[in-house]
N, C-alpha and C positions, 0 to 999 in steps of 0.2 A: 654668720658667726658674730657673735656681740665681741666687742672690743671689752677685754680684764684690762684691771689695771693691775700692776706689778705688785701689789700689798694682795689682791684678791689670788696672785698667781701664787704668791710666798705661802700662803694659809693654805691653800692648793695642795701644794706640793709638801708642806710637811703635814700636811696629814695624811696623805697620802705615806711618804716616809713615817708616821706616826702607827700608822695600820700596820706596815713592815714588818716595824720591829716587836710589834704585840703578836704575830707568827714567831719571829723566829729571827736572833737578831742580824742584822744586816750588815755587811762590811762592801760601803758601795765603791767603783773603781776612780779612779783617776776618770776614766772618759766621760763614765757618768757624771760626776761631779760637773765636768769640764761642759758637758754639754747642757746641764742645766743652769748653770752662769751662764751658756753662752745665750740659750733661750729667753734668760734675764734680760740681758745686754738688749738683746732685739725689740722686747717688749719697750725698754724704756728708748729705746733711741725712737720710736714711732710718734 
């Protein structure tokens, strides 16, 4: 697995999130939220 760097992960994931809401809009939960800061956190403490 190649090493992201946290700007590559951010672009990542809202587009990902950007795909979502062009289905159908999305109302994401507390854990989710919580677990991708926490995924954040990980990345940059590496």
């Amino acid at each position: 697995m190649s090493k992201k760097t946290s700007k590559e992960v951010d672009e990542e994931l809202k587009a990902q999130i950007d795909n979502l809401h062009c289905k159908e809009p999305i109302y994401f939960s507390k854990e989710f939220i919580n677990f991708v800061n926490f995924t954040k956190e990980l990345i940059n403490n590496e």
